[in-house]
TIVO-872501 format. One record per residue (C-alpha): residue number from 1; x, y, z; residue in one letter. Coordinates in nm, 4 decimals. Each point is the difference from the previous one (the first is absolute). Layout:
N
- NUM / X / Y / Z / A
...
This chain:
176
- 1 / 1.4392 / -3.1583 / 3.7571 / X
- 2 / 0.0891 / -0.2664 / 0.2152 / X
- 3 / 0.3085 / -0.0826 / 0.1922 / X
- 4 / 0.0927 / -0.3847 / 0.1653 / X
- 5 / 0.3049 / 0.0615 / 0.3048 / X
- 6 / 0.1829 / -0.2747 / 0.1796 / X
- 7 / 0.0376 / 0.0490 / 0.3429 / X
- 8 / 0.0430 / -0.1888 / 0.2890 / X
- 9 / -0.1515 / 0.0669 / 0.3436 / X
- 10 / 0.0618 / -0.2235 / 0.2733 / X
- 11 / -0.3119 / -0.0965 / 0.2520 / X
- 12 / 0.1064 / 0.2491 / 0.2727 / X
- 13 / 0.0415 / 0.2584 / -0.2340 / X
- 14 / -0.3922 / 0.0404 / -0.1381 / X
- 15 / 0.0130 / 0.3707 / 0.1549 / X
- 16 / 0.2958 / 0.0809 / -0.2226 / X
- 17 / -0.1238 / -0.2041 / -0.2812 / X
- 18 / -0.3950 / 0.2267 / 0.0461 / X
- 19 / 0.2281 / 0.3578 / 0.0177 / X
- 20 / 0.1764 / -0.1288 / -0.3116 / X
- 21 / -0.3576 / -0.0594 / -0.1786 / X
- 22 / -0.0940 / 0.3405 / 0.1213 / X
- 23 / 0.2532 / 0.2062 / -0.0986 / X
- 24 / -0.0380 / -0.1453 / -0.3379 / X
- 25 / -0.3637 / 0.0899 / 0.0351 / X
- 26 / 0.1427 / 0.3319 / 0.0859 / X
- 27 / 0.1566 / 0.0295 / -0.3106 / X
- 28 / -0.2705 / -0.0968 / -0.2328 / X
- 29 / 0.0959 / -0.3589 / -0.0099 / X
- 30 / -0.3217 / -0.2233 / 0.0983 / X
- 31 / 0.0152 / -0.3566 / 0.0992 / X
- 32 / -0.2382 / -0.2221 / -0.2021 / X
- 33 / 0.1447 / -0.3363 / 0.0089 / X
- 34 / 0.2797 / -0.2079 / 0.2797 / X
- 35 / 0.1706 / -0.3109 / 0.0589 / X
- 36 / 0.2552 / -0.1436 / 0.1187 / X
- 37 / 0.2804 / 0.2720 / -0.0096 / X
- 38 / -0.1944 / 0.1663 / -0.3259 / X
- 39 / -0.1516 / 0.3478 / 0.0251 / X
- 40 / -0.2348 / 0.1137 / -0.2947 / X
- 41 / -0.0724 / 0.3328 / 0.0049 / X
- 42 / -0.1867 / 0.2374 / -0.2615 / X
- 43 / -0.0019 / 0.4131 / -0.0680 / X
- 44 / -0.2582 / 0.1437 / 0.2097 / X
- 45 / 0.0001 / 0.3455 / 0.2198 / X
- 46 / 0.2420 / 0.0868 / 0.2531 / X
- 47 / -0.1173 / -0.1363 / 0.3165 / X
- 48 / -0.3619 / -0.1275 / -0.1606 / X
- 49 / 0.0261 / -0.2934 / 0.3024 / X
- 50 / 0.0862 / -0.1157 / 0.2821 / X
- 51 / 0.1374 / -0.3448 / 0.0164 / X
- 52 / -0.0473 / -0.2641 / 0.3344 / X
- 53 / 0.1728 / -0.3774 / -0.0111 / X
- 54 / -0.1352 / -0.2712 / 0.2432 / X
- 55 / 0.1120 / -0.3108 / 0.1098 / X
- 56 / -0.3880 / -0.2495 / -0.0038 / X
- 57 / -0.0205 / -0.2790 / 0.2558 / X
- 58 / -0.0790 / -0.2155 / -0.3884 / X
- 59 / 0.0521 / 0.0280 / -0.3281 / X
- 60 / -0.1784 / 0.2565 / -0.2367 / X
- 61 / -0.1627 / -0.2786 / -0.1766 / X
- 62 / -0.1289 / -0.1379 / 0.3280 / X
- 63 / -0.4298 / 0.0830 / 0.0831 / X
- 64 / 0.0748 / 0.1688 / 0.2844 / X
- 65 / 0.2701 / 0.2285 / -0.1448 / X
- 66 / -0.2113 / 0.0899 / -0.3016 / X
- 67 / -0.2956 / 0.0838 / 0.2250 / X
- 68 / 0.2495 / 0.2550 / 0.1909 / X
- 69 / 0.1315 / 0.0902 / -0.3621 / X
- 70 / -0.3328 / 0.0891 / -0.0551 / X
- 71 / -0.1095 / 0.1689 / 0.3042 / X
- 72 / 0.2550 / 0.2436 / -0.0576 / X
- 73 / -0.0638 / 0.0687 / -0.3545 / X
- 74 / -0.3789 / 0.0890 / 0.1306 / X
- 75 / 0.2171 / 0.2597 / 0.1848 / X
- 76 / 0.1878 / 0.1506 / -0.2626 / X
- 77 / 0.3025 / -0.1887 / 0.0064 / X
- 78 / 0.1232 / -0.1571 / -0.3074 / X
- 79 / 0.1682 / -0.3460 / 0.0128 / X
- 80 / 0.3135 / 0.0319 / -0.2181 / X
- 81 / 0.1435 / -0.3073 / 0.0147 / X
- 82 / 0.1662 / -0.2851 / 0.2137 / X
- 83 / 0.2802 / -0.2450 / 0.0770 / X
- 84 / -0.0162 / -0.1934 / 0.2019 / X
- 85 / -0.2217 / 0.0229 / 0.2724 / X
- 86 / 0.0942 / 0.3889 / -0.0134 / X
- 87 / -0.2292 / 0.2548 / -0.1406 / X
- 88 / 0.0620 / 0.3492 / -0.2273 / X
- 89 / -0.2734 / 0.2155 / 0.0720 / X
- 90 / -0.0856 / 0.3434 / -0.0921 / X
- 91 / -0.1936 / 0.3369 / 0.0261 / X
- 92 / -0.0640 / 0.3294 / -0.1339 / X
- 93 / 0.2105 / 0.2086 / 0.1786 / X
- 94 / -0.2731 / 0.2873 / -0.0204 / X
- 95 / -0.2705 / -0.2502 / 0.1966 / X
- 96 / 0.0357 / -0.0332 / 0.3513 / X
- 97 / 0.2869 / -0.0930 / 0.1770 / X
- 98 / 0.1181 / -0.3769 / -0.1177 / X
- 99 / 0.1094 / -0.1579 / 0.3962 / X
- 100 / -0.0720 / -0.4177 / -0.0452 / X
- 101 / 0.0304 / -0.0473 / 0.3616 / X
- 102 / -0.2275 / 0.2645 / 0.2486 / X
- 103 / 0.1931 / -0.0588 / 0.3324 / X
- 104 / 0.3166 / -0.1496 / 0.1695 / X
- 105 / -0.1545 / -0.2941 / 0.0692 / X
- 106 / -0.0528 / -0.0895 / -0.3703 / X
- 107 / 0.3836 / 0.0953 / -0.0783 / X
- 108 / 0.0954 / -0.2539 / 0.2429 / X
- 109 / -0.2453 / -0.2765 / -0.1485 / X
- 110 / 0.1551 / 0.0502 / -0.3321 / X
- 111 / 0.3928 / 0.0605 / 0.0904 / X
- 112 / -0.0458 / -0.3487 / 0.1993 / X
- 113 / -0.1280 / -0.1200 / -0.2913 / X
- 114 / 0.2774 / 0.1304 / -0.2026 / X
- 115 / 0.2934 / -0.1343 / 0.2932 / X
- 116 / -0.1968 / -0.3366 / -0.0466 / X
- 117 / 0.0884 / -0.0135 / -0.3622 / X
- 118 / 0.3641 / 0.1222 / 0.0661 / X
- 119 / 0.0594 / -0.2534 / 0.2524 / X
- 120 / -0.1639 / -0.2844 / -0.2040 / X
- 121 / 0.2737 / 0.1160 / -0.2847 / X
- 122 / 0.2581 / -0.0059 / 0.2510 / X
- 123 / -0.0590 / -0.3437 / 0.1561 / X
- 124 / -0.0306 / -0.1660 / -0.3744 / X
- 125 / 0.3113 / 0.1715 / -0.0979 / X
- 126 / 0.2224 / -0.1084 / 0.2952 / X
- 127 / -0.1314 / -0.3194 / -0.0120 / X
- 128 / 0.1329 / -0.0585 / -0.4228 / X
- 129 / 0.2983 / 0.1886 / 0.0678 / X
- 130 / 0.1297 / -0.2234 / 0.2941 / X
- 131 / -0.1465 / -0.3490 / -0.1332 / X
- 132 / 0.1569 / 0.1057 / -0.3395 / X
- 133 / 0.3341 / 0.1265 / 0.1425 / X
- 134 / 0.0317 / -0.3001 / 0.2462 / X
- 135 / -0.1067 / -0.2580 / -0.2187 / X
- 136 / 0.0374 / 0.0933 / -0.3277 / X
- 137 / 0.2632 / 0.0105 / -0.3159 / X
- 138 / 0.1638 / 0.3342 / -0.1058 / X
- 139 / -0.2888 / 0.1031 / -0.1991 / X
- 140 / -0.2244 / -0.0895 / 0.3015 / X
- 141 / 0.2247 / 0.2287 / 0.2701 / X
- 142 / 0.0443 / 0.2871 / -0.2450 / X
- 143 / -0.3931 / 0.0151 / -0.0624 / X
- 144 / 0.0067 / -0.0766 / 0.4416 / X
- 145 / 0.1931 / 0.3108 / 0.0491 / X
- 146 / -0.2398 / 0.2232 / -0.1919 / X
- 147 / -0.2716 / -0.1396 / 0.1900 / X
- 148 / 0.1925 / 0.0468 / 0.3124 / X
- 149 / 0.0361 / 0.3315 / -0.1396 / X
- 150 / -0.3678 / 0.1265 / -0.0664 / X
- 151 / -0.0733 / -0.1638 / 0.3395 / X
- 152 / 0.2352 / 0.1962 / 0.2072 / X
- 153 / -0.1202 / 0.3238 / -0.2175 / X
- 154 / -0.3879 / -0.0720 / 0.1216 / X
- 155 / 0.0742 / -0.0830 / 0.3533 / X
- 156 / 0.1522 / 0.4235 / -0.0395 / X
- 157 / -0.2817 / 0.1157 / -0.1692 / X
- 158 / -0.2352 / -0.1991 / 0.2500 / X
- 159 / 0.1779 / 0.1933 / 0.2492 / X
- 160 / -0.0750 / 0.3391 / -0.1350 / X
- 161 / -0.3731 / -0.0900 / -0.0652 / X
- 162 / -0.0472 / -0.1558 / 0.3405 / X
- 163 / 0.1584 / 0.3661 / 0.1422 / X
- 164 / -0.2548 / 0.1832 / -0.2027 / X
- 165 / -0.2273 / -0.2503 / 0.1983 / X
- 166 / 0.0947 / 0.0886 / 0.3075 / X
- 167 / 0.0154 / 0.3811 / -0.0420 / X
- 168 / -0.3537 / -0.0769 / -0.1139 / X
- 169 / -0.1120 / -0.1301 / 0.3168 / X
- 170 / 0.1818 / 0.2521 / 0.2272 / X
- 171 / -0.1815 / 0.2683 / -0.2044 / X
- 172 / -0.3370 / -0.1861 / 0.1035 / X
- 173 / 0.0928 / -0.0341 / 0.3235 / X
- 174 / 0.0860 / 0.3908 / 0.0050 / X
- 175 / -0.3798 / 0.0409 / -0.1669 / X
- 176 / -0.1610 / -0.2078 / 0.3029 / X
């Protein structure tokens, strides 16, 4: 039996958003299909996998992307879906441990990749919100404000991911 969920992760929150797809692994629930804000998940064993998201430089559908896609199915990970240019994969749980990235350094790589996105989002939002609200009708600075809004909400949650950054790096340089 299959089950479709509606939930809504923001960008800085993909660690929250892979514990939630976990725990519903843990509880028999396995993902099998995603978009945007849509969770499809079928009965399967308690705990049968172990679930990874990841944030590629391109989209899926891009060469390069597929060829990494690939790569890691010839490793036993199973691509699960995508939106975006993020990527649900999965593993058996019983195979060996499922760890996408093998050292700090890696981490880094990918969480600036991730604070690149955030600030991107931020930057476009601002920008709306205060051409709309300035220079806009009603319509125009109540859809500004929202955008104001979100932006203000990612510059916080760039924040956070660029602290997990740099706790990151002092952990490397404790390593050295």
């Amino acid at each position: 039996m299959t089950k479709k969920i509606h939930k809504l992760f923001f960008v800085w929150d993909f660690d929250k958003e892979e514990q939630w797809i976990n725990d519903m692994s843990a509880m028999g629930m396995q993902l099998i299909e995603t978009g945007f804000c849509t969770y499809v998940f079928e009965d399967g064993l308690p705990g049968e996998y172990v679930y990874r998201l990841e944030l590629l430089e391109k989209r899926a559908s891009n060469k390069s992307s597929m060829d990494y896609i690939e790569f890691l199915k010839d490793t036993g990970i199973e691509f699960v879906g995508s939106w975006c240019r993020w990527v649900y994969l999965r593993k058996k749980a019983s195979d060996t441990p499922f760890e996408l990235f093998s050292d700090i350094d890696s981490i880094i790589k990918h969480i600036n990749t991730i604070l690149c996105l955030i600030l991107s989002l931020c930057l476009l939002n601002l920008t709306i919100g205060i051409l709309n609200v300035f220079m806009g009708f009603l319509t125009n600075k109540l859809i500004g404000s929202v955008n104001i809004i979100l932006g203000v909400a990612s510059l916080l949650g760039y924040h956070t991911i660029y602290m997990k950054k740099c706790k990151l790096h002092k952990e490397r340089s404790l390593h050295e």
